[in-house]
C-alpha positions as CSV (number, residue, x, y, z in Angstrom):
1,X,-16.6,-6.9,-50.0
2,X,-14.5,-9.9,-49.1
3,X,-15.3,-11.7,-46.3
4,X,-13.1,-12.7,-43.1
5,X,-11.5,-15.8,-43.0
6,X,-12.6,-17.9,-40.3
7,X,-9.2,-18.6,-39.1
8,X,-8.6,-14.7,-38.1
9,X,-8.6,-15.0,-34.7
10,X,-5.7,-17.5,-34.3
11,X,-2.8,-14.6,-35.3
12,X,-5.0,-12.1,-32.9
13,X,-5.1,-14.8,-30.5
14,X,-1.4,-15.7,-30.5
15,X,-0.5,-11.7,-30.2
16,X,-2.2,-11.5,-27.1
17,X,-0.7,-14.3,-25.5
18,X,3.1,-13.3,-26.7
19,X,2.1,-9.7,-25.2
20,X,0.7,-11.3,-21.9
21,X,3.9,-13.1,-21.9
22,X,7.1,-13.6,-23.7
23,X,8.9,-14.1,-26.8
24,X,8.5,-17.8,-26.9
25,X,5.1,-18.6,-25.6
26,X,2.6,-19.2,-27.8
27,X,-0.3,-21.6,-28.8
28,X,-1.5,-24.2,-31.7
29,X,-4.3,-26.4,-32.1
30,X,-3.9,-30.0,-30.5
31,X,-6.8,-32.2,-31.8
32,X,-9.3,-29.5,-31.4
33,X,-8.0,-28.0,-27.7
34,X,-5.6,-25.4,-27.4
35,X,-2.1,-26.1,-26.6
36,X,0.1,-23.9,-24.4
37,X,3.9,-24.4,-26.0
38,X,7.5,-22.7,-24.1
39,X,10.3,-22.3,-25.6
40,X,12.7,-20.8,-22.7
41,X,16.3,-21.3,-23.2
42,X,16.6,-20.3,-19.9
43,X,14.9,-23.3,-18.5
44,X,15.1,-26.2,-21.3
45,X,17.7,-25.0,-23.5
46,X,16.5,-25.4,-26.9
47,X,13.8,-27.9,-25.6
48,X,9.8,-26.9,-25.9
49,X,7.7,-27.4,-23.5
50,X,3.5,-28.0,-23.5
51,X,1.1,-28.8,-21.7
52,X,-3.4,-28.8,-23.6
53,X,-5.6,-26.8,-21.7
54,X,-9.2,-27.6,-21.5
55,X,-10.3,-25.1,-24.0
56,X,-11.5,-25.7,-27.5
57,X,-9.4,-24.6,-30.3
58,X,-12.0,-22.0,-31.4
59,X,-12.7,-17.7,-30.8
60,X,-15.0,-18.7,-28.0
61,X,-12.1,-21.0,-25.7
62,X,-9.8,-17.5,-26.1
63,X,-11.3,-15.1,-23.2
64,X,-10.6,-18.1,-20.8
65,X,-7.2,-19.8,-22.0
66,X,-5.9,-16.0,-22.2
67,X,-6.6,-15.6,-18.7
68,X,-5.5,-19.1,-17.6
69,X,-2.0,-18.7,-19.8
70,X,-1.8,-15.0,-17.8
71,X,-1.8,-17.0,-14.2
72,X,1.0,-20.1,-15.5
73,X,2.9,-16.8,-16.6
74,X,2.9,-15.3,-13.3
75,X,3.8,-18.7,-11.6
76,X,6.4,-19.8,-14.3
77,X,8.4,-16.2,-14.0
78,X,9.5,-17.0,-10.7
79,X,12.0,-19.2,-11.8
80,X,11.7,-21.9,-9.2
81,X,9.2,-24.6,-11.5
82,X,8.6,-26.0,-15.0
83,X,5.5,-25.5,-17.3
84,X,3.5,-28.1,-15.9
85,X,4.0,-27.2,-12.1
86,X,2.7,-23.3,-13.0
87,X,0.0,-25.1,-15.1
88,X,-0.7,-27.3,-12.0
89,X,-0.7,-23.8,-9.1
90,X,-2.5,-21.8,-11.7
91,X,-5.4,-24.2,-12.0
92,X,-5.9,-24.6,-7.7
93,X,-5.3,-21.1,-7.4
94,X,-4.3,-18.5,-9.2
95,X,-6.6,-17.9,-12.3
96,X,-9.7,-18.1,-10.0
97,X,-8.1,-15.2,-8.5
98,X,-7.2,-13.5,-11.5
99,X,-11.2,-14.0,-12.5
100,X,-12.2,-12.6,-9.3
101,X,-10.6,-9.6,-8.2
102,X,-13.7,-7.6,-10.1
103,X,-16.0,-9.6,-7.6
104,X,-13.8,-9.2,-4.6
105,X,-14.1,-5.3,-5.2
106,X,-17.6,-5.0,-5.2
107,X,-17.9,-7.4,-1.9
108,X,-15.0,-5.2,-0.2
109,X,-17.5,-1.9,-1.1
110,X,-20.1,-3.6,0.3
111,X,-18.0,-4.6,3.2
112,X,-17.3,-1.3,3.7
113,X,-20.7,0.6,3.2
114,X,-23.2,-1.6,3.9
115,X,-22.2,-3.9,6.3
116,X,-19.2,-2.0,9.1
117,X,-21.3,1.6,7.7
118,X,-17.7,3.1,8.1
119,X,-17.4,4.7,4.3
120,X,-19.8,6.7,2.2
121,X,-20.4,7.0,-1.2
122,X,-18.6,10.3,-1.6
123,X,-15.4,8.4,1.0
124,X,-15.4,5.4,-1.4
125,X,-15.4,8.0,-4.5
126,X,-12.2,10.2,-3.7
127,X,-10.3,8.0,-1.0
128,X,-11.2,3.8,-2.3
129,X,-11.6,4.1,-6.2
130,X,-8.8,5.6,-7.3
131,X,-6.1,2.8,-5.9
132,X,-8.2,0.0,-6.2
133,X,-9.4,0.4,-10.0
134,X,-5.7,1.2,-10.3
135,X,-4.8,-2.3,-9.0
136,X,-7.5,-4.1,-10.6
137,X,-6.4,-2.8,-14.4
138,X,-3.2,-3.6,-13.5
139,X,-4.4,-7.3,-11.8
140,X,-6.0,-7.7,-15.9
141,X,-3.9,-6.9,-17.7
142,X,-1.8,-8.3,-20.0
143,X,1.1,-8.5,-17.6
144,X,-0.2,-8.7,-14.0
145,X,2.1,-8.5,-10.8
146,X,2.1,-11.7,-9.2
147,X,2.2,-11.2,-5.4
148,X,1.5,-7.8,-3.5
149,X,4.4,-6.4,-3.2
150,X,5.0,-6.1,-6.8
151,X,1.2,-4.5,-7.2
152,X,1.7,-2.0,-4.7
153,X,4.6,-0.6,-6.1
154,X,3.6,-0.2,-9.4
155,X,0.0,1.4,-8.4
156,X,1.6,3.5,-6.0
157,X,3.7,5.1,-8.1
158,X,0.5,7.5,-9.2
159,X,1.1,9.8,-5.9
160,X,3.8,11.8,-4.6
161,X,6.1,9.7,-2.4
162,X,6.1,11.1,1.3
163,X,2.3,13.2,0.4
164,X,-0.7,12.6,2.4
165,X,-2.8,11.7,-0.5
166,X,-0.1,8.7,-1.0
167,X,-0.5,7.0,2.8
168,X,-3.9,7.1,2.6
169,X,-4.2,5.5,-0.8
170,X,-1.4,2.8,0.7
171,X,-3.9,3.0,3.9
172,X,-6.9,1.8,1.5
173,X,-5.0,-0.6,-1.0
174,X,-3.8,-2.7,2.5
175,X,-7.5,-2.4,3.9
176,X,-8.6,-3.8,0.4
177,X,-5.8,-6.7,0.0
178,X,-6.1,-7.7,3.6
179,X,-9.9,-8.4,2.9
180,X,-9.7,-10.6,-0.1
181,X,-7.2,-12.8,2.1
182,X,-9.3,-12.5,5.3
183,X,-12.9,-12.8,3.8
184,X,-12.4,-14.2,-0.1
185,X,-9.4,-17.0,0.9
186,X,-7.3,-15.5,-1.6
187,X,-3.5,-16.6,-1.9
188,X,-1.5,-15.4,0.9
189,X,1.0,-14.0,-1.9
190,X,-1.6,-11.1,-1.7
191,X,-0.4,-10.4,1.4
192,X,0.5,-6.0,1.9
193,X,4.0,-5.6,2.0
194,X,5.4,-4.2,5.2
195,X,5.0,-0.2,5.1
196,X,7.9,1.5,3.6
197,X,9.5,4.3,5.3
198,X,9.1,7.6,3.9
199,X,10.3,11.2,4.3
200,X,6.6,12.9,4.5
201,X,6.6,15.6,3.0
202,X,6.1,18.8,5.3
203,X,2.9,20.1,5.3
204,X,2.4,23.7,3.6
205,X,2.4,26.4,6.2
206,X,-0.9,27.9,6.2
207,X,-0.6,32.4,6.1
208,X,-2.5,34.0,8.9
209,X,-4.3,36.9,6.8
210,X,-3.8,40.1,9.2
211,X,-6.8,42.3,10.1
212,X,-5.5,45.6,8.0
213,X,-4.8,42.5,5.2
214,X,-8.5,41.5,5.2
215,X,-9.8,45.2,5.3
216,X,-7.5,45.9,2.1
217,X,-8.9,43.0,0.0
218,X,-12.3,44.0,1.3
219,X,-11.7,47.5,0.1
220,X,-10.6,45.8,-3.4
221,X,-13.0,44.1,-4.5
222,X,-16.1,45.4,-6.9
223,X,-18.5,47.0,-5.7
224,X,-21.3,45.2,-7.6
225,X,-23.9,42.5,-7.0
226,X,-21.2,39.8,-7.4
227,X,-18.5,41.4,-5.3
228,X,-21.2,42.6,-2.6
229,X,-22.2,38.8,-2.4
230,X,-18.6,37.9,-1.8
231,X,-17.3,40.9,0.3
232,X,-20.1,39.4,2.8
233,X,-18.5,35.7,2.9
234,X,-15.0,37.0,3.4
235,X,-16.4,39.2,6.3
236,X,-18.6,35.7,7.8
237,X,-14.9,33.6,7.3
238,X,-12.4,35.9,9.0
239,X,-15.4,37.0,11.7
240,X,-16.4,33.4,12.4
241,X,-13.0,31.1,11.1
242,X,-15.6,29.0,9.0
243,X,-14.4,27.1,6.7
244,X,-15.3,28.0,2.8
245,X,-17.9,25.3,2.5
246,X,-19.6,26.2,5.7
247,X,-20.9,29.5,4.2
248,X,-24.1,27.8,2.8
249,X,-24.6,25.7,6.3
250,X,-25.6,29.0,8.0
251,X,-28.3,28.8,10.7
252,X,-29.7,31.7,13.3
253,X,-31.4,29.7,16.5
254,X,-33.1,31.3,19.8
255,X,-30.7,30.3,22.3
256,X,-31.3,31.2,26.1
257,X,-29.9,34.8,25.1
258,X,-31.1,35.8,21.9
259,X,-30.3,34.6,18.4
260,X,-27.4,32.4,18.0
261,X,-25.5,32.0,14.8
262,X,-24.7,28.2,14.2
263,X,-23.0,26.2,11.5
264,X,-24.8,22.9,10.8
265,X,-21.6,21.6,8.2
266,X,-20.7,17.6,9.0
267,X,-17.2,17.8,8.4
268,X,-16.1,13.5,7.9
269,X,-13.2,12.9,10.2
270,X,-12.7,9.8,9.0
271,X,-14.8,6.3,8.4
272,X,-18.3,7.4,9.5
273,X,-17.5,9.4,12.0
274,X,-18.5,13.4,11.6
275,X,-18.0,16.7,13.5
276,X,-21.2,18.0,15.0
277,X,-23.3,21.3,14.2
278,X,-21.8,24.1,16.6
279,X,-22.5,27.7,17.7
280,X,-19.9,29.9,16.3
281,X,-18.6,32.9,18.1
282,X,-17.8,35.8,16.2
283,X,-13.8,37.4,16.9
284,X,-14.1,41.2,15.7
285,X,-11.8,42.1,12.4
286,X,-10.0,45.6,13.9
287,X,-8.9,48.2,12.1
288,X,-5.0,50.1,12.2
289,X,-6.8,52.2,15.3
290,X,-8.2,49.1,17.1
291,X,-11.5,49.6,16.4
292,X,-13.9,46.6,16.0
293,X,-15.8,46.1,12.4
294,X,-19.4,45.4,13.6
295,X,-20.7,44.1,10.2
296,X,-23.9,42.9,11.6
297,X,-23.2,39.6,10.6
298,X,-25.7,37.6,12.2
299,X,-28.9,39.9,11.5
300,X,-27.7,39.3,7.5
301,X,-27.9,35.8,8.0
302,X,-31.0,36.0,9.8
303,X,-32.7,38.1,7.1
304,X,-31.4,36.0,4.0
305,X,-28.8,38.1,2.5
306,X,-27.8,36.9,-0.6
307,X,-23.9,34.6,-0.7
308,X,-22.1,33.9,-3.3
309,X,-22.6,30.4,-5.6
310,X,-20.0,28.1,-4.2
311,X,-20.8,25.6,-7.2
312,X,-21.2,21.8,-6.3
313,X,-21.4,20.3,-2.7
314,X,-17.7,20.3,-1.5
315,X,-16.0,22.9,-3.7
316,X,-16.6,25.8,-1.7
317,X,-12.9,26.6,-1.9
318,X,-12.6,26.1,-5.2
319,X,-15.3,28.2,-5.3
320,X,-13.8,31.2,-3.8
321,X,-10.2,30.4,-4.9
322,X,-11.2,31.2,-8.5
323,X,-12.9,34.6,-7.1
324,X,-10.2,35.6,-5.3
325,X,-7.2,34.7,-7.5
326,X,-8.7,37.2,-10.2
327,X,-8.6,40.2,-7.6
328,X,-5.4,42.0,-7.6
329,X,-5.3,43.0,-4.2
330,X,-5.2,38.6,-3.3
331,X,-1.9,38.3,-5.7
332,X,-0.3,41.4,-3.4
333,X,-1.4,39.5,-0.7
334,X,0.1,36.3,-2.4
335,X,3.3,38.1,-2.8
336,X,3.3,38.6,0.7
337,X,2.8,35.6,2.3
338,X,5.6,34.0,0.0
339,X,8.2,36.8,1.2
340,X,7.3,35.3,4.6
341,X,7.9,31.6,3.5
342,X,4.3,30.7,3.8
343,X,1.2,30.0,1.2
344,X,-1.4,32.0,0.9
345,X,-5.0,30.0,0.5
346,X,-8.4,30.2,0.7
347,X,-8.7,29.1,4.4
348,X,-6.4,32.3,5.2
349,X,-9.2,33.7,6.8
350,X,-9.6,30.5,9.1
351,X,-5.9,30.8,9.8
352,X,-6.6,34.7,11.2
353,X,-9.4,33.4,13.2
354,X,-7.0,30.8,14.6
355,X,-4.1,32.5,15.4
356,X,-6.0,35.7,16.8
357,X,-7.5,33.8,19.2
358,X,-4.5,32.4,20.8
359,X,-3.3,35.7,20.7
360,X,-6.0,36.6,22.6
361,X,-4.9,33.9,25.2
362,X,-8.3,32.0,25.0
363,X,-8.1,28.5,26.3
364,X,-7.2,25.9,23.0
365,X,-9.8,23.6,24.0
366,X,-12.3,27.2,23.3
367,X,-10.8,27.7,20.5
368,X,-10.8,24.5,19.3
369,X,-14.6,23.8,19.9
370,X,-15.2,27.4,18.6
371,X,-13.5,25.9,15.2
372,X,-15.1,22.2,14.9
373,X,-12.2,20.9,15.6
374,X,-10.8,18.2,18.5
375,X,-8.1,19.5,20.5
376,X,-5.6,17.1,19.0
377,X,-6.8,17.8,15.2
378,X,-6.5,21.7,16.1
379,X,-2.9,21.4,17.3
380,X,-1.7,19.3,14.8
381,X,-2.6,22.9,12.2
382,X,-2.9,25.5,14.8
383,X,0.2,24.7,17.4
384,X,1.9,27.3,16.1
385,X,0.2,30.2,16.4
386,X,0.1,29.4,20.6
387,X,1.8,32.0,22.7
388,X,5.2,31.8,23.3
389,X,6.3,31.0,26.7
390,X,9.7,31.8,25.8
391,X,9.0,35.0,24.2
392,X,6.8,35.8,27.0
393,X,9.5,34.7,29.7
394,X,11.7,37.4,28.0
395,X,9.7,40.0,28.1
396,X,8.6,40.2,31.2
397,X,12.5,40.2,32.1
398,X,12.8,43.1,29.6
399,X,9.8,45.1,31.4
400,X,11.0,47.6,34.0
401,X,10.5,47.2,37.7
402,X,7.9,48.8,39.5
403,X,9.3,51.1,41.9
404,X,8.8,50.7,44.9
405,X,8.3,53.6,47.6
């Protein structure tokens, strides 16, 4: 087998600074140190520019000069110096940078977690990683932005504009950027931009399932070990308004009137702040004659009966969206809620709890405790299903007078 020239690295080399670059940039040994050489019409004419860096002309100086040519490239590009003057910001500044966003992730985690307590491992999983590995490939690459405003629109780009997913990724990219020029005396190019305006996009209007709706699907599903083990969480969601995940957070206690059914689910509502455990308080599913469906709900729990898998911590709803979605009766029901312009979801039975309950004219802050929720959090889903004054305002003018003897 012939054996590799010891010169093989120079073409591999020069490829990765012409792709980190431009046509026109490229390198060549100068007395055993590798020279950086321009040719930019643009700037010079016809006339190269140079400048040595202080690497050796050799496979181990690449890693480095690569990294140094990357940061006189993102200086250079702005149009406003020559060769030598990016050379000369590049070597104060910007290639420490460029060496250091890596480190100025893990202390911003650490920041974060450790030290302010305000994001768990699970928070900095889903709602941190996602945008800031984005911007950190991007920030290595082989053509990285050069100021903020140029990284966050090209990482941003990976959500739907006007989505809440998108704001909060923005929300976590700033927190990041603001901390490596706060704590890690980076560049005040990296600097976030100025928040854009944009259109959110409306939020999906949850469908109430109706009592008669919910005795239907009960009524359609199997009546074997799996669909028993299911028919009993759809009765404890639309019975209690629990959330999916909440089913295996169940609790009886001995309160100061018997045994109490309480969920002990930590719901985060953002940083490291949680919802509490809380007593729930059953609302009665009624049939088409208005009679109440006792299922004995809390003695169940109390004895153990068997729920359904919900799979891994967190994807209770995915859980029983892949349950339900294979029943026929939920794609009638489907059909249904789409003729009414809504979406019909998993947390349907929540929704029923919800909206019955302001039906039934209880106070919001009641309802809104019953649910884990604050009053503001509960509005900002729930507002819609309080009573009408309007409606009521017209009926009453539409109900006959009393007479009056």
């Amino acid at each position: 087998m012939a054996r590799s020239s010891s010169t093989d690295w120079i073409p591999v080399f020069r490829r990765q600074v012409r792709d980190s670059t431009t046509t026109g940039w490229t390198v060549t040994d100068s007395r055993g140190s590798i020279r950086l050489e321009v040719r930019d019409p643009a700037h010079n004419g016809s006339r190269k520019q140079g400048i040595t860096l202080p690497y050796p002309w050799a496979p181990a100086g690449c890693a480095d000069a690569l990294l140094r040519i990357r940061a006189i490239w993102a200086f250079y590009r702005q149009g406003d110096c020559t060769l030598i003057g990016a050379a000369q910001m590049a070597e104060s500044s910007s290639s420490k940078h460029l060496i250091d966003w890596p480190d100025a992730v893990a202390a911003f985690k650490q920041q974060r977690m450790e030290i302010e307590g305000r994001t768990s491992e699970k928070t900095w999983r889903v709602k941190y990683r996602p945008v800031i590995d984005a911007a950190v490939a991007l920030l290595i690459g082989s053509r990285p932005p050069s100021n903020a405003a140029e990284l966050c629109d090209a990482v941003l780009t990976r959500w739907e504009p006007g989505s809440r997913q998108r704001q909060i990724m923005r929300q976590n990219l700033y927190a990041f950027l603001r901390f490596c020029i706060e704590r890690q005396n980076f560049k005040a190019c990296w600097t976030p931009p100025p928040v854009p305006k944009e259109t959110r996009k409306a939020k999906r209007i949850g469908y109430p399932l109706s009592d008669a709706q919910i005795l239907r699907l009960l009524d359609g599903i199997p009546d074997d070990e799996p669909g028993r083990r299911w028919r009993f969480a759809i009765q404890l969601l639309a019975t209690y308004g629990l959330r999916p995940e909440e089913l295996r957070h169940l609790v009886v206690k001995d309160g100061t009137d018997g045994p109490e059914l309480w969920c002990t689910y930590r719901k985060s509502t953002g940083g490291h702040e949680k919802t509490q455990p809380r007593r729930l308080h059953l609302l009665l599913v009624r049939d088409l004659d208005g009679t109440p469906q006792d299922w004995n709900l809390l003695a169940r729990v109390q004895i153990s009966e068997a729920r359904p898998p919900l799979g891994q911590e967190g994807k209770g709803g995915e859980a029983l969206a892949t349950y339900l979605k294979r029943r026929t009766v939920w794609q009638q029901l489907k059909t249904e809620a789409e003729h009414a312009g809504e979406e019909l979801t998993p947390y349907a039975f929540r929704h029923r709890y919800a909206k019955q309950s302001h039906a039934a004219r209880l106070p919001v802050a009641s309802i809104a405790k019953a649910m884990g929720h604050t009053i503001d959090t509960h509005l900002k889903s729930y507002a819609k299903f309080q009573p009408d004054a309007v409606a009521d305002a017209y009926k009453a003018a539409n109900t006959p007078l009393a007479t009056t003897r």
